[in-house]
C-alpha beads as a LAMMPS data file, in Angstrom:
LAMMPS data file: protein, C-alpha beads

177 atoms
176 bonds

1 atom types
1 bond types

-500.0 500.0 xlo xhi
-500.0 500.0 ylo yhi
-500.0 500.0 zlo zhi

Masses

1 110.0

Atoms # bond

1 1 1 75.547 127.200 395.003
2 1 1 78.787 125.820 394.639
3 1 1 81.151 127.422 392.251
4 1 1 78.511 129.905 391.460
5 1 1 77.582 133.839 392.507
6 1 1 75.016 135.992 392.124
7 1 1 76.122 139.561 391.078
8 1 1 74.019 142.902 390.673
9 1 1 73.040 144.122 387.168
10 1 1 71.734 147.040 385.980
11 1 1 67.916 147.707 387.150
12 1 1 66.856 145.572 389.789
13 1 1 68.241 142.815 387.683
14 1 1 70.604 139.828 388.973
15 1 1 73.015 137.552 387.486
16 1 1 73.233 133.858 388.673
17 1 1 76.603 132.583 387.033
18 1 1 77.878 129.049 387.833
19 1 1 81.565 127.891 386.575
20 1 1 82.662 124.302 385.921
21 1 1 85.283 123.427 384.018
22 1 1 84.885 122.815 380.625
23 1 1 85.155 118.896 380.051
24 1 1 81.858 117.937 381.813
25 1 1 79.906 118.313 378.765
26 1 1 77.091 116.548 380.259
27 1 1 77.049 118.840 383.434
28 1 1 77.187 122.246 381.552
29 1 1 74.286 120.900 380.296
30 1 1 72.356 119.639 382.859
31 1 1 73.233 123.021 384.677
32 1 1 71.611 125.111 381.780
33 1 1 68.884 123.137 381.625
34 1 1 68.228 123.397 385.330
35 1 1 68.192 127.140 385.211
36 1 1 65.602 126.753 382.698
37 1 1 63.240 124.875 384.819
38 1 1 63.953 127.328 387.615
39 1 1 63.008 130.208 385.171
40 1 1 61.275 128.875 382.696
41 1 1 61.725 131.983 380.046
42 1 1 65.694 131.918 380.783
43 1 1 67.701 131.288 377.923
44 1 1 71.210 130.872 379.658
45 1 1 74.774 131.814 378.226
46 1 1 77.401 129.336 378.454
47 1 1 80.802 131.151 378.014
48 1 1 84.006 129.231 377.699
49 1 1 87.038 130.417 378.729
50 1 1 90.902 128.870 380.137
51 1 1 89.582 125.163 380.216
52 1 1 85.821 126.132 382.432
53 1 1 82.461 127.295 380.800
54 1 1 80.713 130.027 382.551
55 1 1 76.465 129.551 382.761
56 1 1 74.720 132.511 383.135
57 1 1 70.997 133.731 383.231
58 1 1 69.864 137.429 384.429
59 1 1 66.265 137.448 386.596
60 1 1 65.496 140.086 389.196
61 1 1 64.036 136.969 391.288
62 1 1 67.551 135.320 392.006
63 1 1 68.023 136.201 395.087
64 1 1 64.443 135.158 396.726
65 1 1 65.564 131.308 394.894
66 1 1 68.538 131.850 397.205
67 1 1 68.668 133.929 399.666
68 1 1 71.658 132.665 400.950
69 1 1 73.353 134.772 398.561
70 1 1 74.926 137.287 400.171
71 1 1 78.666 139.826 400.544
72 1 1 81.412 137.738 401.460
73 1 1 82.833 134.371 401.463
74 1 1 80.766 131.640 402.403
75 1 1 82.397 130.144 405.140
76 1 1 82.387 133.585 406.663
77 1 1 78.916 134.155 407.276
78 1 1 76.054 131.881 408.006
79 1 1 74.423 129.537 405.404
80 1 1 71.210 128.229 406.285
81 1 1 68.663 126.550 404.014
82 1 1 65.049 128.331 404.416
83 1 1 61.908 126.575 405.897
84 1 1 60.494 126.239 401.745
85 1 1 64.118 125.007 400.867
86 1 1 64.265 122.378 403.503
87 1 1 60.641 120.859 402.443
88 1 1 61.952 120.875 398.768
89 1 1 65.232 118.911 400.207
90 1 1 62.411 116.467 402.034
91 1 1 60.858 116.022 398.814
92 1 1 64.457 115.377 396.493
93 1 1 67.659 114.630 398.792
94 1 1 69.266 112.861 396.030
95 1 1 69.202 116.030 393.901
96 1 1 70.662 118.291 396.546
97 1 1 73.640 115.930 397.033
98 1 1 74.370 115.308 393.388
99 1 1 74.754 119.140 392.958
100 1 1 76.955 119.392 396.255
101 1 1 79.368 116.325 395.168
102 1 1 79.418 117.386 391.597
103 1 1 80.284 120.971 392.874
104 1 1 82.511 120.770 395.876
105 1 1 83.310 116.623 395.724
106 1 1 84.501 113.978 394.102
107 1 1 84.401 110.573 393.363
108 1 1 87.772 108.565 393.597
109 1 1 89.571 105.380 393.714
110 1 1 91.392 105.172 397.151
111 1 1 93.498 102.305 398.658
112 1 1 94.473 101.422 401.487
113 1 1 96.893 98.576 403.279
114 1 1 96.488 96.350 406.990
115 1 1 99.080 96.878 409.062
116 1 1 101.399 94.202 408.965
117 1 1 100.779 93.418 405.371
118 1 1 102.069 94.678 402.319
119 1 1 98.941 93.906 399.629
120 1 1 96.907 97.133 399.182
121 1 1 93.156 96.777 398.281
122 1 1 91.777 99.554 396.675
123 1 1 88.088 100.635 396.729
124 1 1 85.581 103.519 395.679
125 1 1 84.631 106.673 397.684
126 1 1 82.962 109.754 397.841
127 1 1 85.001 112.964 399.097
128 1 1 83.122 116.212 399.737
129 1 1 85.481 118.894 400.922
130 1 1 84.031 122.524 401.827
131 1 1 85.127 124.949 404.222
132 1 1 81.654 126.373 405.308
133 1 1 80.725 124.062 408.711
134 1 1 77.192 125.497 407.360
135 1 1 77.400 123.695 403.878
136 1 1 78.958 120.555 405.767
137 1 1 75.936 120.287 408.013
138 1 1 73.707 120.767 404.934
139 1 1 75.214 117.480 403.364
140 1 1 75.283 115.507 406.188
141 1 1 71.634 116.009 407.109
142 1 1 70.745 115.194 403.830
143 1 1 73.320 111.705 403.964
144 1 1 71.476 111.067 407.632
145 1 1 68.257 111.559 405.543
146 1 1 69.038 108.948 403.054
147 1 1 70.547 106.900 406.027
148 1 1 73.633 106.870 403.621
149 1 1 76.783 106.461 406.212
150 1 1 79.718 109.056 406.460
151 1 1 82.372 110.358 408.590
152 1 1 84.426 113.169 409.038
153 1 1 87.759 112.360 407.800
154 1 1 88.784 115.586 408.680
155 1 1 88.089 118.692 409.537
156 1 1 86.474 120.102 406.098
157 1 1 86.180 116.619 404.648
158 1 1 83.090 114.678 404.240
159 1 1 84.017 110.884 402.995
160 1 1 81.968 108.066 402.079
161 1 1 83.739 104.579 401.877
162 1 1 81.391 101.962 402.986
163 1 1 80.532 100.079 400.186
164 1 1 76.941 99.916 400.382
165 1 1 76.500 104.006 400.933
166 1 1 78.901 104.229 398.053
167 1 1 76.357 102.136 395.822
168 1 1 73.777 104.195 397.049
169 1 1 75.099 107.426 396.253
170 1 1 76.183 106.156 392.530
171 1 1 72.591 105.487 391.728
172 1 1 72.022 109.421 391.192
173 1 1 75.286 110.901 391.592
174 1 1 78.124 108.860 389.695
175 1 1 81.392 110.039 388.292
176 1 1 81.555 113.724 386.506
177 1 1 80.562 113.607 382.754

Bonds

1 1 1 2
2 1 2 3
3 1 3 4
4 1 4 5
5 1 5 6
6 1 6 7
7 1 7 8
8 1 8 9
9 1 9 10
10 1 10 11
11 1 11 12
12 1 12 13
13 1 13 14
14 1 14 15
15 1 15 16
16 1 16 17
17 1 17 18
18 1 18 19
19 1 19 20
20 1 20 21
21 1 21 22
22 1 22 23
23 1 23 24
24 1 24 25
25 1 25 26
26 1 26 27
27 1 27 28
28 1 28 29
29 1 29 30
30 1 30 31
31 1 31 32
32 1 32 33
33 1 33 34
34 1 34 35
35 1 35 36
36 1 36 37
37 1 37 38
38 1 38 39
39 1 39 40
40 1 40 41
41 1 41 42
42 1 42 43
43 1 43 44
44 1 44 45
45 1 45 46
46 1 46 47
47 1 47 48
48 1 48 49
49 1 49 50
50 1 50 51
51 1 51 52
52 1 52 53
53 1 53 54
54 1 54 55
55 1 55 56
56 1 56 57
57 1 57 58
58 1 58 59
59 1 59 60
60 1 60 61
61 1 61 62
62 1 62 63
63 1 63 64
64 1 64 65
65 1 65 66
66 1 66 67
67 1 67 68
68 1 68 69
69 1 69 70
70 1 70 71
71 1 71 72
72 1 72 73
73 1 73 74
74 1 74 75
75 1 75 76
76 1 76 77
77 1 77 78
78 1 78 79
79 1 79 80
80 1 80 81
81 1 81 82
82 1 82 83
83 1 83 84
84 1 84 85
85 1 85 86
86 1 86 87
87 1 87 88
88 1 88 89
89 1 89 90
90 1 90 91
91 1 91 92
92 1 92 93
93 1 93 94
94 1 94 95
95 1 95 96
96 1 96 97
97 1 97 98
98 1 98 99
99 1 99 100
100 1 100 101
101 1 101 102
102 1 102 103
103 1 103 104
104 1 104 105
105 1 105 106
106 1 106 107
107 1 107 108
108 1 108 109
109 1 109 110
110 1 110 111
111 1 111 112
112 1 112 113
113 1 113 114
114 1 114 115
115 1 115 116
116 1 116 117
117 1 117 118
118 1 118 119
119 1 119 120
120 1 120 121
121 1 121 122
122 1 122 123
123 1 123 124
124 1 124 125
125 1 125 126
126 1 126 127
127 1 127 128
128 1 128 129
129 1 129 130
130 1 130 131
131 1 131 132
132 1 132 133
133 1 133 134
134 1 134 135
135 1 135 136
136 1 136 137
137 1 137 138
138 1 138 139
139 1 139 140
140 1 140 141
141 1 141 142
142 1 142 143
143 1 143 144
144 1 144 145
145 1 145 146
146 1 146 147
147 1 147 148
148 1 148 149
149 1 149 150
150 1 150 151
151 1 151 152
152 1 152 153
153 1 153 154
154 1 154 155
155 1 155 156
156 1 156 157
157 1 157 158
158 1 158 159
159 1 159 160
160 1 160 161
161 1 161 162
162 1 162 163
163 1 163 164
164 1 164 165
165 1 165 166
166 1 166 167
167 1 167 168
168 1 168 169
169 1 169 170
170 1 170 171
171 1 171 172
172 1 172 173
173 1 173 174
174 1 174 175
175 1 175 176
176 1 176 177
């Protein structure tokens, strides 16, 4: 889920709410518009607020889409994706990772020098930086999946620098709009 929670409402009823700051026009959008396809009778709120826009839509159901939901932080307790969840990662990988790298990543210009020589050469990358070991695993099974390379840069840190897996992932993911 990202920057998102699921709180109890009044009667059996559940609100999902998902944050992202307020200058990815594009991605407030795409997040509304996802909830509607989830629940197709939703008609989600999008509440601005100190530079973020709040989505929310109430359903009783939101914690059988993810029952990961649960008390506590997340890289607390343990955050596994369901036998259903996994087969619908099978089916779109590339959807599962845009969400994680738009949520918890980022996609940056980084440089870097050869010893010995002062001319930097800079180059694109993808940084994905959560503290769950869970939600880690999650994103590198789904990279493995895709055969799209990576490495632990450190110990919450999920990079990837290789130029061809970088290509790859810009295909679907691509910068923040």
């Amino acid at each position: 889920m990202g920057d998102g929670s699921i709180a109890r409402a009044r009667r059996g009823v559940f609100t999902l709410q998902i944050v992202n700051d307020a200058r990815y026009s594009d991605l407030n959008r795409e997040i509304a518009e996802t909830i509607k396809r989830v629940k197709p009778g939703a008609s989600p709120c999008l509440r601005g607020g100190q530079g973020a826009i709040r989505v929310e839509a109430r359903w009783k159901h939101w914690p059988c889409v993810f029952p990961q939901h649960g008390p506590g932080r997340k890289h607390l307790r343990k955050i596994e994706l369901t036998e259903w969840q996994r087969e619908i990662v099978a089916r779109y990988p590339e959807q599962l990772l845009r969400g994680l790298f738009h949520s918890d990543g980022c996609r940056v210009t980084n440089w870097a020098s050869k010893p010995g020589r002062e001319k930097r050469y800079h180059y694109v990358r993808y940084q994905f930086s959560n503290q769950s070991d869970d939600i880690r695993k999650i994103l590198t099974e789904t990279l493995d999946l895709l055969g799209i390379a990576w490495r632990q840069s450190r110990r919450d840190t999920i990079a990837v620098s290789r130029k061809e897996a970088v290509g790859v992932l810009d295909g679907f993911v691509g910068p923040k709009s």
